[in-house]
N, CA, C, O and CB atoms as a CASP TS submission, in Angstrom:
PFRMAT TS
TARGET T0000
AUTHOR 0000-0000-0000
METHOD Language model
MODEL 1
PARENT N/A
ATOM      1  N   UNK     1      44.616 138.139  97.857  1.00  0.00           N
ATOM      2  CA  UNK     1      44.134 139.176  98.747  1.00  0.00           C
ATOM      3  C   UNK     1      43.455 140.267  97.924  1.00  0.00           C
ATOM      4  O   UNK     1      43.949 140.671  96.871  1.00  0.00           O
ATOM      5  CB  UNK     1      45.290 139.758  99.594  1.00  0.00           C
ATOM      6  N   UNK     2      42.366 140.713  98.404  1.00  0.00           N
ATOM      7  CA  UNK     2      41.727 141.777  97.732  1.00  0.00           C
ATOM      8  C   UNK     2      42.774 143.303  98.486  1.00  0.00           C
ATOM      9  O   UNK     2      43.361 143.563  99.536  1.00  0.00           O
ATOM     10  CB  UNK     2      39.732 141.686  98.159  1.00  0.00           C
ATOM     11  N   UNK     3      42.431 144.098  96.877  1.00  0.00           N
ATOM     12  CA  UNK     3      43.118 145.409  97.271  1.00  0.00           C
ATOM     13  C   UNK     3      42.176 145.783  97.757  1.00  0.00           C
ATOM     14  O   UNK     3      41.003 145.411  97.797  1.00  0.00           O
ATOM     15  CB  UNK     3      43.733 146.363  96.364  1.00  0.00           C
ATOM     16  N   UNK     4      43.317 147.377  98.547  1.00  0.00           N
ATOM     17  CA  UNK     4      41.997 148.055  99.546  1.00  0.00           C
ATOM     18  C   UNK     4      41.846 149.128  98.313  1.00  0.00           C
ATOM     19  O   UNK     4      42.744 149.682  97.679  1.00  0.00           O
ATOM     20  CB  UNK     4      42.441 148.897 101.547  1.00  0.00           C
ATOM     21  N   UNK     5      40.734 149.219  98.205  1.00  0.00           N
ATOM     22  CA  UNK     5      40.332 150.654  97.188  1.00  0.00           C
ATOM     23  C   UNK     5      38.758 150.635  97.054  1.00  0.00           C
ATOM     24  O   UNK     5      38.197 149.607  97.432  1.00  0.00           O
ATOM     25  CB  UNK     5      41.078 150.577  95.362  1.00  0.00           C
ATOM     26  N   UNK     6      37.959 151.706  96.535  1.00  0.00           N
ATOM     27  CA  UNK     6      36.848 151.521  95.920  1.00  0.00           C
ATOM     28  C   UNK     6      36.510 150.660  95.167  1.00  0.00           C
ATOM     29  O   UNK     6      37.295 150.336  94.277  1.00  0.00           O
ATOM     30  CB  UNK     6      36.628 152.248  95.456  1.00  0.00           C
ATOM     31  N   UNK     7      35.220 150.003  95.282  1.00  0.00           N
ATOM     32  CA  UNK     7      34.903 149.402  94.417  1.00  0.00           C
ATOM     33  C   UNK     7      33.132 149.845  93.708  1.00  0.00           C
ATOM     34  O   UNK     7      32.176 150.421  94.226  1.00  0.00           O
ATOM     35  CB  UNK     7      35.209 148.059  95.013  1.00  0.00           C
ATOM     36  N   UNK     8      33.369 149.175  92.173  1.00  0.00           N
ATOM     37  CA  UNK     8      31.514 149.595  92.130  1.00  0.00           C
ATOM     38  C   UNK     8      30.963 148.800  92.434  1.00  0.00           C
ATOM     39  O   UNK     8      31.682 147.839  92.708  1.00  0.00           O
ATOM     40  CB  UNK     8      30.704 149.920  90.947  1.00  0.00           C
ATOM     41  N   UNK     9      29.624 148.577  92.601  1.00  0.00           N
ATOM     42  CA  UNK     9      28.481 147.925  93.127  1.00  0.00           C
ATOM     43  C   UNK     9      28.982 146.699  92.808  1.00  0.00           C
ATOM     44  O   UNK     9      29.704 145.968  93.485  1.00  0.00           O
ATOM     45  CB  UNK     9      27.064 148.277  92.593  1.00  0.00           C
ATOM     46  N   UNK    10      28.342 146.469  91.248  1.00  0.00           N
ATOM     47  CA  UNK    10      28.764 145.026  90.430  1.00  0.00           C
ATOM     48  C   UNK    10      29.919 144.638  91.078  1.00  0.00           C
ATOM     49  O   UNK    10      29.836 143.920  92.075  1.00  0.00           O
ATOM     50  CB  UNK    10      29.110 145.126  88.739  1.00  0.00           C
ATOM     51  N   UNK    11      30.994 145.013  90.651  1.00  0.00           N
ATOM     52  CA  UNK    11      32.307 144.749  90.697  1.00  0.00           C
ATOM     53  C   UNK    11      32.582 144.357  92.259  1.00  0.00           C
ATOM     54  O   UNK    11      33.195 143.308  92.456  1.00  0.00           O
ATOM     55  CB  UNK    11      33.134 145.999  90.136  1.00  0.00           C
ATOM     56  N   UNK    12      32.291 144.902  93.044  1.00  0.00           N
ATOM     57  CA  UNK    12      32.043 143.996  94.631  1.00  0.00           C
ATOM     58  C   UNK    12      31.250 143.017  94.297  1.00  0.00           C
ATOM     59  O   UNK    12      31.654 141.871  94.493  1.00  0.00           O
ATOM     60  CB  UNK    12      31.249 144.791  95.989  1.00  0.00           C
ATOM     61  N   UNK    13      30.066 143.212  93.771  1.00  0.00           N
ATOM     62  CA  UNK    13      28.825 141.752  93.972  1.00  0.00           C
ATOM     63  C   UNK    13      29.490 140.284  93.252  1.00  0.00           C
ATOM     64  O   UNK    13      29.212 139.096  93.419  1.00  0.00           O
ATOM     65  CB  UNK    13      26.976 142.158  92.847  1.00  0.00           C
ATOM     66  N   UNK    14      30.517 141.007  92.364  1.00  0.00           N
ATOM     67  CA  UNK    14      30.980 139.617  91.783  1.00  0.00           C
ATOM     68  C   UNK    14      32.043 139.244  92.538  1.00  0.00           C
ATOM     69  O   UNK    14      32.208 138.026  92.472  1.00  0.00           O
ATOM     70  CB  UNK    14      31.406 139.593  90.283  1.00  0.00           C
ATOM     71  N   UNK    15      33.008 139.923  93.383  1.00  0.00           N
ATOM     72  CA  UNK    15      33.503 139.124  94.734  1.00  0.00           C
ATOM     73  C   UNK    15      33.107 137.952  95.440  1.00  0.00           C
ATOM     74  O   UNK    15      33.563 136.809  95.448  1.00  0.00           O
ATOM     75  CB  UNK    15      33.404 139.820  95.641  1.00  0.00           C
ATOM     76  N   UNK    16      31.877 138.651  96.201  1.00  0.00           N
ATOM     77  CA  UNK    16      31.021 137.505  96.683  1.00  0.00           C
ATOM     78  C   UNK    16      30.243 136.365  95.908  1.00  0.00           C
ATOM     79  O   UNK    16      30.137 135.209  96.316  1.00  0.00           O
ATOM     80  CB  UNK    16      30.118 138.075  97.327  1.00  0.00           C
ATOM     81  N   UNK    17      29.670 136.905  94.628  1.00  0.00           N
ATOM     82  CA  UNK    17      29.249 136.087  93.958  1.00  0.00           C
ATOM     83  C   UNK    17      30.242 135.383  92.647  1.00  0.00           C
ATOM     84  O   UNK    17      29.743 135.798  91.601  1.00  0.00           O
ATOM     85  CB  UNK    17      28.124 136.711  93.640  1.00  0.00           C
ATOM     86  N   UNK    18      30.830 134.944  92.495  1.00  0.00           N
ATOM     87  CA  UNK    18      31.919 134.714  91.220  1.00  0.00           C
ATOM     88  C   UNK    18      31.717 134.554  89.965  1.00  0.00           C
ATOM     89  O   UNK    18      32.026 135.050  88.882  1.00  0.00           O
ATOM     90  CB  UNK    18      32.599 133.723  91.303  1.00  0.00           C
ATOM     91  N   UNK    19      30.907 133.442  90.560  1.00  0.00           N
ATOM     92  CA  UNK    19      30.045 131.992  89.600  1.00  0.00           C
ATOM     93  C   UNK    19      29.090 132.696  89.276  1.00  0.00           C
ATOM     94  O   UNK    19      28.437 131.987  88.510  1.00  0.00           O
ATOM     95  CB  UNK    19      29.404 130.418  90.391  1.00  0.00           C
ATOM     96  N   UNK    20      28.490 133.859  89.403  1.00  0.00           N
ATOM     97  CA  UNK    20      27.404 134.567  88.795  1.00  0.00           C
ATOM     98  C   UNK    20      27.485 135.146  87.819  1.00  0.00           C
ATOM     99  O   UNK    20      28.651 135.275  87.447  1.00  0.00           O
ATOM    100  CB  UNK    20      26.941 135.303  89.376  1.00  0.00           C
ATOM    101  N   UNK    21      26.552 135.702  87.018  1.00  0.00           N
ATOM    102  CA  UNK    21      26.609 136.949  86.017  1.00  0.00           C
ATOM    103  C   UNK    21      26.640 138.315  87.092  1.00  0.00           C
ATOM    104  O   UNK    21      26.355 138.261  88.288  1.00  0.00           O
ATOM    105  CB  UNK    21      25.046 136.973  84.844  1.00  0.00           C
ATOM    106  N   UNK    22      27.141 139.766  86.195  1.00  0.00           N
ATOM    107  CA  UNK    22      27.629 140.763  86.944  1.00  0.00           C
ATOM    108  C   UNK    22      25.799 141.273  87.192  1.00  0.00           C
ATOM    109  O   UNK    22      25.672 142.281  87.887  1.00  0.00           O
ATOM    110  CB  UNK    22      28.973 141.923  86.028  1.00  0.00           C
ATOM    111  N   UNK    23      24.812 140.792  86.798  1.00  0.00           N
ATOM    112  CA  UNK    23      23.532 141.105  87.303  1.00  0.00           C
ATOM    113  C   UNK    23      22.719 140.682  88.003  1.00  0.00           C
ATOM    114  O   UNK    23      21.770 141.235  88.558  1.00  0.00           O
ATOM    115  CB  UNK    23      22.992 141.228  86.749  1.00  0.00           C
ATOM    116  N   UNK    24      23.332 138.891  88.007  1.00  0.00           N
ATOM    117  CA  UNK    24      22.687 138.202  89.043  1.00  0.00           C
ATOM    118  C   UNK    24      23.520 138.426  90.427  1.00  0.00           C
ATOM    119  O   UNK    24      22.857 138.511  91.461  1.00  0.00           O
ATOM    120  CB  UNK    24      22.561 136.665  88.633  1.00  0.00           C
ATOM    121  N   UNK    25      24.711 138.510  90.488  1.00  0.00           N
ATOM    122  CA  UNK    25      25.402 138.824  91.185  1.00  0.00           C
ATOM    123  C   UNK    25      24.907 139.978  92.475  1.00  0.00           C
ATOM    124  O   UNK    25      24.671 139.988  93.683  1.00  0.00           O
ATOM    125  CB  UNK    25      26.294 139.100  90.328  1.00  0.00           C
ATOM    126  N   UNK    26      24.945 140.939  91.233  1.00  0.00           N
ATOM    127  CA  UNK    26      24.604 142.432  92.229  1.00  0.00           C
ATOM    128  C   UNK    26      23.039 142.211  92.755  1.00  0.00           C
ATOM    129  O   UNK    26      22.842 142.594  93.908  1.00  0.00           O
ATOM    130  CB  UNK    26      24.670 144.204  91.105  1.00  0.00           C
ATOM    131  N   UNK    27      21.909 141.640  92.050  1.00  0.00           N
ATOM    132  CA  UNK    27      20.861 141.342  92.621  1.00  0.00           C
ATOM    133  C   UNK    27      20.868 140.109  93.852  1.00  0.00           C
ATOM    134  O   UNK    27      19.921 139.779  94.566  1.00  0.00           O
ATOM    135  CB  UNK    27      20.065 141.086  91.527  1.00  0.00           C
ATOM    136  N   UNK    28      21.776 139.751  93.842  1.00  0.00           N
ATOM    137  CA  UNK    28      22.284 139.070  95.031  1.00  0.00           C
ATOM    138  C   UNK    28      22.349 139.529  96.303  1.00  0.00           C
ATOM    139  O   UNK    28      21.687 139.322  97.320  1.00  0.00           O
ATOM    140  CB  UNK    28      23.362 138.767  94.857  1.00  0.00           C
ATOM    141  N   UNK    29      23.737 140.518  95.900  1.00  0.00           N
ATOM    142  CA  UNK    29      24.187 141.489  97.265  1.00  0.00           C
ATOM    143  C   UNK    29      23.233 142.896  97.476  1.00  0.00           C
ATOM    144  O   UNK    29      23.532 143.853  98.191  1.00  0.00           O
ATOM    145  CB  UNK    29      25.958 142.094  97.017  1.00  0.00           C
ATOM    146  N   UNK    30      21.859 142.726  96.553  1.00  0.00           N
ATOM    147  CA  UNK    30      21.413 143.961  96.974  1.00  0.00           C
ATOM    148  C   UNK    30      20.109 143.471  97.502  1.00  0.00           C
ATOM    149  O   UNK    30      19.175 144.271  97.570  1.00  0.00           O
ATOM    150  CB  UNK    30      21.364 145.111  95.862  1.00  0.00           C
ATOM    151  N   UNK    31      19.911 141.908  97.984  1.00  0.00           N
ATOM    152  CA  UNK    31      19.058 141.192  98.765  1.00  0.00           C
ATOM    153  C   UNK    31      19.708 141.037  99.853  1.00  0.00           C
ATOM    154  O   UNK    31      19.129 141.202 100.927  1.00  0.00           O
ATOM    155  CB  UNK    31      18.605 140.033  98.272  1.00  0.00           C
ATOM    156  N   UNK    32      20.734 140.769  99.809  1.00  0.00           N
ATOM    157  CA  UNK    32      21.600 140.032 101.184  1.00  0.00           C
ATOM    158  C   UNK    32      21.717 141.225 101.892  1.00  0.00           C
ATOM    159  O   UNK    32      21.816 141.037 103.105  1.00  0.00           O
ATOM    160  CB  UNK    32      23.290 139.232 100.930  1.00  0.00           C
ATOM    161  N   UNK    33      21.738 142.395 101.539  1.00  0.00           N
ATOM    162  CA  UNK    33      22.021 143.677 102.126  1.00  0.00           C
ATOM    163  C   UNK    33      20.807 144.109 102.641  1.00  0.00           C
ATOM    164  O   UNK    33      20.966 144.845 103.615  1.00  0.00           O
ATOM    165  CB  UNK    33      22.600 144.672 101.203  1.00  0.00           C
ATOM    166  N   UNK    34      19.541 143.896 102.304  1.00  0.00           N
ATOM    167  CA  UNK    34      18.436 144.380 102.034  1.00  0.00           C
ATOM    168  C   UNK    34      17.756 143.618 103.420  1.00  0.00           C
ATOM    169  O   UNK    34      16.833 143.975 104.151  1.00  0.00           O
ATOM    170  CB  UNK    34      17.905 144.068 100.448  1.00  0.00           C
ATOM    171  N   UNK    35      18.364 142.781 103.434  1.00  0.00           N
ATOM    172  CA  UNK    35      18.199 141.459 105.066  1.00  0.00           C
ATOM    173  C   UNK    35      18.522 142.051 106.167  1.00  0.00           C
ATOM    174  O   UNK    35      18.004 141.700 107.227  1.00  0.00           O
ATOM    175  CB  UNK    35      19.340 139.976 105.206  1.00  0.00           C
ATOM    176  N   UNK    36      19.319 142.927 106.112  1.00  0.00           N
ATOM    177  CA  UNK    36      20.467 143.268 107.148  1.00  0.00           C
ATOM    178  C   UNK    36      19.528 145.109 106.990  1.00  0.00           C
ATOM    179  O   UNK    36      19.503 145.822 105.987  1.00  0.00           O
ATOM    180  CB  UNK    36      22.770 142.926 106.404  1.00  0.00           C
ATOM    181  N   UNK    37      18.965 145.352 108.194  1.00  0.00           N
ATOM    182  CA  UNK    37      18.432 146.597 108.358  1.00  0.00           C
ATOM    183  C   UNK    37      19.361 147.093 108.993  1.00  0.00           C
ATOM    184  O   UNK    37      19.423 148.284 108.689  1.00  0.00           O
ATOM    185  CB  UNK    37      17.213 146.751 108.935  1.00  0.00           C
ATOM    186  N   UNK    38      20.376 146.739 109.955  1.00  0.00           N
ATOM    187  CA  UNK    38      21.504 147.710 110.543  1.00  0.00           C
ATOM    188  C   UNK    38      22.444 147.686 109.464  1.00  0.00           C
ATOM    189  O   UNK    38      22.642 148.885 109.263  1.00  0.00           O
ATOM    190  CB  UNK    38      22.239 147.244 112.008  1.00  0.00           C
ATOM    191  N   UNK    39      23.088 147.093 108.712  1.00  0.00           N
ATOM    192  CA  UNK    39      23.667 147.384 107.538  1.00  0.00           C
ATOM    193  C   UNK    39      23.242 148.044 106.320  1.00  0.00           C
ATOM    194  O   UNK    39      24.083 148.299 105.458  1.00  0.00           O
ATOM    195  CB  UNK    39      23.981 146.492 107.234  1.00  0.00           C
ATOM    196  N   UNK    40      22.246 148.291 106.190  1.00  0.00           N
ATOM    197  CA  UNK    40      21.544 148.961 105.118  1.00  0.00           C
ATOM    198  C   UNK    40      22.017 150.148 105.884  1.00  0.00           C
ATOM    199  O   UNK    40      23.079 150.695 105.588  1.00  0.00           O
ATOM    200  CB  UNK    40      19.849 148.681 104.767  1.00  0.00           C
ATOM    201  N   UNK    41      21.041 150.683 107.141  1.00  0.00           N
ATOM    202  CA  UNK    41      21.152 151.976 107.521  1.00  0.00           C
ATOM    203  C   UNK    41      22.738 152.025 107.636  1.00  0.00           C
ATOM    204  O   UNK    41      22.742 153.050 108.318  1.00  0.00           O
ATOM    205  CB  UNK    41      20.282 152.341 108.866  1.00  0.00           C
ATOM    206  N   UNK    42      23.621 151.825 107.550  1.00  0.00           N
ATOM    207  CA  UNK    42      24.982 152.225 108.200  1.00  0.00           C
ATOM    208  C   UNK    42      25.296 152.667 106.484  1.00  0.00           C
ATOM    209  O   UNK    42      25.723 153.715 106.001  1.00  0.00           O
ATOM    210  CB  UNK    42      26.152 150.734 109.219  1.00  0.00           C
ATOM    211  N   UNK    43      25.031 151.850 106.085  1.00  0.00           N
ATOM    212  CA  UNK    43      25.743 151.891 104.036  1.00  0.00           C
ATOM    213  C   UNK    43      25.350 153.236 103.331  1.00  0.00           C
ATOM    214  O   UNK    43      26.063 153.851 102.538  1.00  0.00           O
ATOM    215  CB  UNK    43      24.772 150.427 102.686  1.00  0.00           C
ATOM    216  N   UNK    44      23.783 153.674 103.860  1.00  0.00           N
ATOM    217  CA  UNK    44      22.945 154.789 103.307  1.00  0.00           C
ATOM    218  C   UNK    44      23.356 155.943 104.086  1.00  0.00           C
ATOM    219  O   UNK    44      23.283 157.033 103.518  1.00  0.00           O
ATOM    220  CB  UNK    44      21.369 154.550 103.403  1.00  0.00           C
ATOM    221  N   UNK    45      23.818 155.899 105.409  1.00  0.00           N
ATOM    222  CA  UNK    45      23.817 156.886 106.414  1.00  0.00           C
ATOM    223  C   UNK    45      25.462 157.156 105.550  1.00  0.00           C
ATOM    224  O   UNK    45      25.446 158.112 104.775  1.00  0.00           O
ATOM    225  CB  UNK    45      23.582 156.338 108.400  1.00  0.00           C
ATOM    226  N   UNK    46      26.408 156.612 105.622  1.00  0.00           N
ATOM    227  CA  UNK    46      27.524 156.361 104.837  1.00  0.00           C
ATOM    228  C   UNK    46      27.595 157.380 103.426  1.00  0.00           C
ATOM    229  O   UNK    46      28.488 158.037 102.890  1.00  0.00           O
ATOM    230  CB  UNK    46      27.445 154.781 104.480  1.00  0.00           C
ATOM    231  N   UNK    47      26.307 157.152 103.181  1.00  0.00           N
ATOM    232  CA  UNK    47      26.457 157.410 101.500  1.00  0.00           C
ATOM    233  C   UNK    47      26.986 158.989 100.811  1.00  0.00           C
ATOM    234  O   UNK    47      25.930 159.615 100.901  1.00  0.00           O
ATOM    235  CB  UNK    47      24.812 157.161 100.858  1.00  0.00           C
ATOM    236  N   UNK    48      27.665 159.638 100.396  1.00  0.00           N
ATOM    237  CA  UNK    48      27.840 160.670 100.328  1.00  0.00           C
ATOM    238  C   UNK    48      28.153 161.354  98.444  1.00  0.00           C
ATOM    239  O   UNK    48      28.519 162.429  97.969  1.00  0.00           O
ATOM    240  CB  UNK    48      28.876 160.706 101.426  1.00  0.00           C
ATOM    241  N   UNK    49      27.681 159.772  97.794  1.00  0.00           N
ATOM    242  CA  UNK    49      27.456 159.974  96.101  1.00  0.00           C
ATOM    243  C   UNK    49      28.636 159.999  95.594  1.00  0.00           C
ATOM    244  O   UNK    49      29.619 160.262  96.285  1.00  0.00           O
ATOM    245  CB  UNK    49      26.727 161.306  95.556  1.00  0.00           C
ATOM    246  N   UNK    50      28.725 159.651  93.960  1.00  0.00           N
ATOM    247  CA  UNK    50      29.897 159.550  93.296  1.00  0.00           C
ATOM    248  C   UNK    50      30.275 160.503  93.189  1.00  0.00           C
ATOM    249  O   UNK    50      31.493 160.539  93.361  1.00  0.00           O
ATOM    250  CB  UNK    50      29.984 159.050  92.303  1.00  0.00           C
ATOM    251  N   UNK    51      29.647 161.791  92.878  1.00  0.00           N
ATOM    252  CA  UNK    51      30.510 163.154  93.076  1.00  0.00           C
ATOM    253  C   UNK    51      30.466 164.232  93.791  1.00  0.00           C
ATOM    254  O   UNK    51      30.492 165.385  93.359  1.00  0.00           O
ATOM    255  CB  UNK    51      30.582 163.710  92.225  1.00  0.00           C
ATOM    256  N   UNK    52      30.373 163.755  95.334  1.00  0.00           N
ATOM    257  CA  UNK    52      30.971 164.413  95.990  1.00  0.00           C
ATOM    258  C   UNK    52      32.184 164.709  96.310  1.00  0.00           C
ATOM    259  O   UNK    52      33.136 164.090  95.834  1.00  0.00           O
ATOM    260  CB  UNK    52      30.646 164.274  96.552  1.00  0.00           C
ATOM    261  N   UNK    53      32.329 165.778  97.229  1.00  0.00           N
ATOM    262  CA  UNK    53      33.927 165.985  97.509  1.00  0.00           C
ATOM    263  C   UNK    53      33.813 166.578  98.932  1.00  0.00           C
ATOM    264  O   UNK    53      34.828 166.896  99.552  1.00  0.00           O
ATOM    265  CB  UNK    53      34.822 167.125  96.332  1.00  0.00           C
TER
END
């Protein structure tokens, strides 16, 4: 089971991708995401940066 916590980009993309490198990977999930225009906007609308508070 995956923990619930943050994750970084890579470090999710190699979830989905395993069998990948941590660059082919993330260029993976940042196509597969890139497909998905209601998921993009929800991820960006979402976005609030690593250092915020």
């Amino acid at each position: 089971m995956i923990e619930d916590r943050s994750y970084g980009k890579a470090e999710l993309a190699m979830l989905y991708f395993p069998t990948a490198t941590p660059r082919v990977a993330l260029n993976r999930l940042v196509r597969w995401i890139n497909r998905c225009p209601e998921l993009k906007q929800s991820l960006c609308s979402g976005y609030a940066g690593k250092f915020s508070h």
